[in-house]
C-alpha positions in Angstrom: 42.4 11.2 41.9 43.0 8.5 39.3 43.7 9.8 35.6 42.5 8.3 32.6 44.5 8.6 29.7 42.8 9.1 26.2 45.1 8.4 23.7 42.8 7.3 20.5 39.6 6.5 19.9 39.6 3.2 20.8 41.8 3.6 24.1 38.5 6.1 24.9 35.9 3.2 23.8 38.1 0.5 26.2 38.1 3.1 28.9 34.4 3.5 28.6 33.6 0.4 28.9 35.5 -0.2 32.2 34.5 2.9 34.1 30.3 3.1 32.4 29.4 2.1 35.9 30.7 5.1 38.0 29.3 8.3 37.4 30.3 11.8 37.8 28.6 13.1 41.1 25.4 15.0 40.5 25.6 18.6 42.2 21.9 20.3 41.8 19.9 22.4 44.0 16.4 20.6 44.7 15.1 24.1 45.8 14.8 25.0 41.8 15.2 22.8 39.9 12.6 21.4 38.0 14.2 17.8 37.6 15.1 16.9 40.7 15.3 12.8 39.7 18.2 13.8 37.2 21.1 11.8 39.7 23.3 10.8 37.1 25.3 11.4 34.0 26.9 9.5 30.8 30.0 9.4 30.9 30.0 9.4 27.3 28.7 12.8 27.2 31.3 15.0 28.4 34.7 13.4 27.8 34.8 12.6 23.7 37.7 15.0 22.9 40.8 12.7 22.7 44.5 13.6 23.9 43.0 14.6 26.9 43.6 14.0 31.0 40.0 12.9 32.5 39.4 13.9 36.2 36.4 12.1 36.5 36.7 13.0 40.6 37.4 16.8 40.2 34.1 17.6 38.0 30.4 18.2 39.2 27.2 17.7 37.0 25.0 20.5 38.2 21.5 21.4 36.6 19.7 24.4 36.5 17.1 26.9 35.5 17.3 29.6 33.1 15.2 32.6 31.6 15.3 32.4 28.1 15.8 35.2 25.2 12.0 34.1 24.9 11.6 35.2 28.3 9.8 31.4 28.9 12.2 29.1 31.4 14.7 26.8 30.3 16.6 23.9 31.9 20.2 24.0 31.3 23.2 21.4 32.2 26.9 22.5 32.9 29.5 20.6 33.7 32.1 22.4 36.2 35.2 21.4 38.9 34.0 20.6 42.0 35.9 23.9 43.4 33.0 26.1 41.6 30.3 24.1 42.0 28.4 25.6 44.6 29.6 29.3 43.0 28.0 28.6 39.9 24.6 26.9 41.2 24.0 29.9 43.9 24.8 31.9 41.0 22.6 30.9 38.4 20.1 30.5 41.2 20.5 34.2 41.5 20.4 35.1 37.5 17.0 33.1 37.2 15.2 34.7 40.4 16.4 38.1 38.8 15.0 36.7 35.6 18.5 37.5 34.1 18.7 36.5 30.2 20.6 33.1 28.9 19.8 32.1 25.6 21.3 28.5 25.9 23.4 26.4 28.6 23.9 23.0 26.6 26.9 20.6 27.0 29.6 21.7 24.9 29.6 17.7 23.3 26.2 18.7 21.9 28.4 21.4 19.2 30.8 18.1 18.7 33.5 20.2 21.6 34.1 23.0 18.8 34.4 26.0 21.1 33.7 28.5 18.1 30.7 26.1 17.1 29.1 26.9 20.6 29.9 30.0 20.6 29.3 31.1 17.6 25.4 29.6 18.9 25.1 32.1 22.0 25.7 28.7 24.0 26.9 28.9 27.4 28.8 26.9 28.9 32.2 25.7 31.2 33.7 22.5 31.4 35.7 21.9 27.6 39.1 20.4 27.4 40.8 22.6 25.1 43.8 24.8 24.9 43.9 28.7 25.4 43.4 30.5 22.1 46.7 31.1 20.5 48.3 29.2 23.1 49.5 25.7 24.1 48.2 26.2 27.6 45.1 24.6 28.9 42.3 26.8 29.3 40.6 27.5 32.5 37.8 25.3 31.0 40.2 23.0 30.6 39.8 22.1 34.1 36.2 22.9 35.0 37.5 26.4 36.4 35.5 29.1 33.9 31.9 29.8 33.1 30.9 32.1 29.7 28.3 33.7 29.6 26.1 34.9 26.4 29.1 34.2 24.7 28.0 35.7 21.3 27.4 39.5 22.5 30.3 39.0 24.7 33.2 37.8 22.3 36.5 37.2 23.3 39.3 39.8 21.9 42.8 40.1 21.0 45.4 40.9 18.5 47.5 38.4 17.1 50.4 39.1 14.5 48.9 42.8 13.9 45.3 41.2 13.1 42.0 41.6 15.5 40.9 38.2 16.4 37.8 38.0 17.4 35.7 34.6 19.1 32.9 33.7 17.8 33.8 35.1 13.8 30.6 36.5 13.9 30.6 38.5 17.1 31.9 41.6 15.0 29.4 43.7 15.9 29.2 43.3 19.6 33.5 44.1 19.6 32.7 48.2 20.5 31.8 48.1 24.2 30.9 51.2 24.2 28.0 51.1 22.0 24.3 49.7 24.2 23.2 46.4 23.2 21.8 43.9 24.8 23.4 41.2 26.8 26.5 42.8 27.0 28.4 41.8 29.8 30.0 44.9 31.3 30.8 46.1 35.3 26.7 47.7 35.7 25.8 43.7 35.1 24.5 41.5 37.5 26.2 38.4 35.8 29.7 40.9 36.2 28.5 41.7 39.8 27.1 38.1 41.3 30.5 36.1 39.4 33.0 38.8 41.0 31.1 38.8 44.5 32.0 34.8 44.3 35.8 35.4 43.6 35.8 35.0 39.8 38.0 37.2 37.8 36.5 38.5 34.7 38.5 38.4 31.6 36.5 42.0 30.4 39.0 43.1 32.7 42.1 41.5 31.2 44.5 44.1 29.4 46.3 41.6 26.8 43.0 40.5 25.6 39.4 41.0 26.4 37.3 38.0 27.1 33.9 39.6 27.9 32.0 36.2 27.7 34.7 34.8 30.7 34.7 34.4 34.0 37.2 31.9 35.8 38.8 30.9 39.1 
C-alpha cells in the first residue's frame, strides 16, 4: 500500500493532480442497485481533510439502496475499508429488502467532513478521517472500519470532566433509551441484529460510553 501524505492544501492539490487518474475501486452489488454504470469515483470527494494518511488501496466505493423516512427509495454512497465491504453491502442489501428506515447515506465531504455537521443531519455514514471524541486516537472511521446508523436518534454518549456529552448537540431527547421512539437502535433491531451477525461490535454495548449510532470492526 503506498501512503500519500497530506500536509497542506497545496501538498493535497499537487497530490491530486498526480494520482486524478487512478480511482478507488468500485464495490457495488448489480443485483440492486439501481446505478449499475456508477464504476468510478473522484478522488476529490472523499480525501479533503488535511493532516491525514490516504490509503487509497485499503478503501471501497460501494452504492446502495435505501428506504427513506418518506418511505420512497433512496440511493445512497458510502465509502468503507475493503475488510467491510462485502459486510456492509449484504447488509444494507438486507435493511432495504426489509424496508428498514435510513433517512440519509451521503459522503461525509458533502457536510464539509464535520462529523457533528452530519450528524447533527440524521446522515449516515463510515469512512471519515478523524480522531475519537475526546481522544487523540483515530477513530474506527478513521480507517474505513465503522458504519453509523440514524445517527441523530442514536447519539453517541459519555461524560467528560463530570459533564454529559452528547453527539449530535441536538440528540438530547433521544439520550433515555428506555423511552420508545423511533429509529432507535437497540438489541430487538434488525440494524443491531444483521451488523452483530457480521462480526461488528456495537458501541450501544460499550460501558465507558455509549455510542448507539456505532457499529465497527
Amino acid at each position: 500500500m503506498r501512503l500519500l501524505i497530506v500536509k497542506d492544501e497545496n501538498d493535497l492539490r499537487n497530490i491530486v493532480k498526480k494520482v486524478l487518474s487512478r480511482n478507488i475501486t468500485v464495490q457495488m452489488s448489480r443485483e440492486w442497485s439501481r446505478s449499475a454504470g456508477l464504476h468510478q469515483y473522484d478522488f476529490l470527494r472523499c480525501f479533503r481533510l488535511l493532516h491525514s494518511e490516504i490509503g487509497n488501496d485499503h478503501l471501497r466505493y460501494i452504492h446502495v439502496l435505501h428506504v427513506g423516512f418518506d418511505n420512497q427509495v433512496h440511493e445512497g454512497e458510502l465509502v468503507v475499508n475493503k475488510d467491510i465491504a462485502d459486510d456492509v453491502l449484504e447488509i444494507f442489501k438486507e435493511l432495504y429488502e426489509s424496508e428498514y428506515q435510513i433517512e440519509k447515506v451521503r459522503f461525509i465531504d458533502e457536510y464539509d467532513a464535520d462529523d457533528e455537521a452530519s450528524m447533527s443531519d440524521n446522515n449516515s455514514s463510515a469512512f471519515n478521517f478523524r480522531f475519537i471524541s475526546h481522544t487523540t486516537k483515530i477513530s474506527k472511521h478513521g480507517m474505513g472500519m465503522a458504519v453509523d446508523i440514524n445517527t441523530l436518534y442514536n447519539p453517541y454518549v459519555k461524560t467528560v470532566d463530570g459533564e454529559l456529552s452528547i453527539e449530535p448537540a441536538n440528540a438530547a431527547d433521544y439520550v433515555d433509551r428506555s423511552r420508545d421512539f423511533s429509529h432507535k437502535i437497540d438489541h430487538d433491531d434488525l440494524c443491531y441484529k444483521l451488523f452483530t451477525e457480521h462480526g461488528f461490535e456495537w458501541g450501544g454495548d460499550w460501558t465507558h460510553s455509549k455510542d448507539y449510532q456505532h457499529f465497527e470492526k
